[in-house]
C-alpha positions as CSV (number, residue, x, y, z in Angstrom):
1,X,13.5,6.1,-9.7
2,X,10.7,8.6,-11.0
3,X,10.9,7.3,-14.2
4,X,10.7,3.7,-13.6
5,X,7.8,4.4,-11.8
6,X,6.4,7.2,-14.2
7,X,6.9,4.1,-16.8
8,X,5.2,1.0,-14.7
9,X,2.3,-0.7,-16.0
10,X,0.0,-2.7,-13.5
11,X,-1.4,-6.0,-14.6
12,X,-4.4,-4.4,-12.2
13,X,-4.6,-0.6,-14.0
14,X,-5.2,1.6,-11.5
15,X,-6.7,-0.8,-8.5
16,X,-2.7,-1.5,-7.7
17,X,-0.9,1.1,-8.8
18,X,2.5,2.1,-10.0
19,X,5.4,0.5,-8.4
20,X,9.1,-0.3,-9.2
21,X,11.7,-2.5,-7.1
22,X,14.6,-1.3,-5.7
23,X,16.2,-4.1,-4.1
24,X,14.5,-8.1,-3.3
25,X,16.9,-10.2,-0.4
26,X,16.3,-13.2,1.9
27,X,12.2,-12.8,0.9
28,X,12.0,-9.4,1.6
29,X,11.9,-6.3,-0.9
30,X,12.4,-2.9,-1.1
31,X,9.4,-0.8,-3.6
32,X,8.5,2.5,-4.0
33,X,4.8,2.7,-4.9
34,X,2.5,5.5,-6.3
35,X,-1.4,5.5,-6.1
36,X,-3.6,7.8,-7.1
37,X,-7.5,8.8,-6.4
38,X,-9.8,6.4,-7.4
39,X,-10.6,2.6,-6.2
40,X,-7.7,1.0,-4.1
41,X,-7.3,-2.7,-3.4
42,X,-7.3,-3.6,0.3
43,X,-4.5,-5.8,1.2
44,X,-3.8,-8.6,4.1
45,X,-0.3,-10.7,4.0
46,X,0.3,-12.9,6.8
47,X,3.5,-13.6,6.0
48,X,5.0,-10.3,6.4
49,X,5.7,-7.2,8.2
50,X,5.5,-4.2,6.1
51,X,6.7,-0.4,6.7
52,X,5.1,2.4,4.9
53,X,7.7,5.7,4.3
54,X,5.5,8.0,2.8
55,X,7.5,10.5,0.4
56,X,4.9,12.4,-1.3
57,X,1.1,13.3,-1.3
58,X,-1.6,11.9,1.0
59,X,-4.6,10.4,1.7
60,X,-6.6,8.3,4.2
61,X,-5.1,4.6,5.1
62,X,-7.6,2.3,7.1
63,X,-6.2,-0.5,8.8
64,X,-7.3,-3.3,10.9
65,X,-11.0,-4.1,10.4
66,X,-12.1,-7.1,7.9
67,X,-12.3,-7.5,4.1
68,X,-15.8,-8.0,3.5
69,X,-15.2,-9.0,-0.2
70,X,-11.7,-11.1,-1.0
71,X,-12.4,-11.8,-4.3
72,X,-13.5,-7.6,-4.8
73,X,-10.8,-5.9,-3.0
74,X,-11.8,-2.7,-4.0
75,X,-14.8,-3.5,-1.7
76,X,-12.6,-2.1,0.8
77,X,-12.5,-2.9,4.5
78,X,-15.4,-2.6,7.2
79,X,-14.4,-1.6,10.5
80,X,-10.8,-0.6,11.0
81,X,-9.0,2.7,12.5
82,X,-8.9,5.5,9.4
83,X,-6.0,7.9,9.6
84,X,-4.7,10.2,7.6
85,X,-0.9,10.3,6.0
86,X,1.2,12.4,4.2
87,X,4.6,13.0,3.5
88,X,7.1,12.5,6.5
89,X,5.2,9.3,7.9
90,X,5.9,6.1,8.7
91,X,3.1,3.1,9.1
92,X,4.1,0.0,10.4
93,X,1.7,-3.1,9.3
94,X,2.1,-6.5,11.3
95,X,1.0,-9.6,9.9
96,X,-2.2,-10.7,9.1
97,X,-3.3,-6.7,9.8
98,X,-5.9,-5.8,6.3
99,X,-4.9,-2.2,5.4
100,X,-6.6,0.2,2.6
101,X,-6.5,3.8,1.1
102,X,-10.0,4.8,1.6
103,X,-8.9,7.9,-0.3
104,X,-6.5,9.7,-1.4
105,X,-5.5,13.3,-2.1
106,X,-4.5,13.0,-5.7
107,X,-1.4,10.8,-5.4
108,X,0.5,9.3,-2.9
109,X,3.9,8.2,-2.7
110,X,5.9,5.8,0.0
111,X,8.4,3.1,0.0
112,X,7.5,0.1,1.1
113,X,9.6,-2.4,3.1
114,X,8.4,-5.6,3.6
115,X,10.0,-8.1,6.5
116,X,9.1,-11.8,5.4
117,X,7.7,-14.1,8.6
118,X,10.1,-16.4,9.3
């Protein structure tokens, strides 16, 4: 799995990161994802739950809040609870909920698992 992901290319450069699939079903997926220090892209889906496993590294994750820029998302979120995550954690993210890495501490690592609304 470190190799596909050592070997992932992001249409976005560095904004989305690495990622590779593991497994996609019933409109959900399985990913692990890598990003590193440097602008981030906040995200919003409304039509999904998504669970952060972190694996490796850390950094700062902001979520909640608003997008003050959709069409710049590495403009980042205003408002929003900042918290910091490393290895060993888990973040749930409802839908609709905008969620960002206002930093991070060289890389970080998680597998993402994301539930489709029904």
């Amino acid at each position: 799995m470190r190799a596909e992901l050592d070997r992932s290319k992001p249409e976005l450069g560095i904004v989305a990161g690495q990622s590779t699939q593991v497994v996609e079903a019933g409109g959900g997926r399985i990913m692990v994802r890598r990003r590193v220090a440097g602008p981030n892209n906040a995200s919003v889906h409304d039509d999904a739950t998504e669970v952060y496993q972190f694996v490796a590294g850390g950094g700062t994750l902001v979520t909640g809040g608003t997008m003050p820029d959709e069409k710049d998302r590495t403009a980042g979120i205003k408002g929003g609870v900042s918290q910091k995550v490393q290895a060993g954690d888990f973040v749930v993210l409802p839908p609709g909920t905008p969620h960002w890495f206002s930093q991070i501490d060289g890389s970080v690592t998680y597998v993402e698992t994301r539930f489709p609304v029904k």
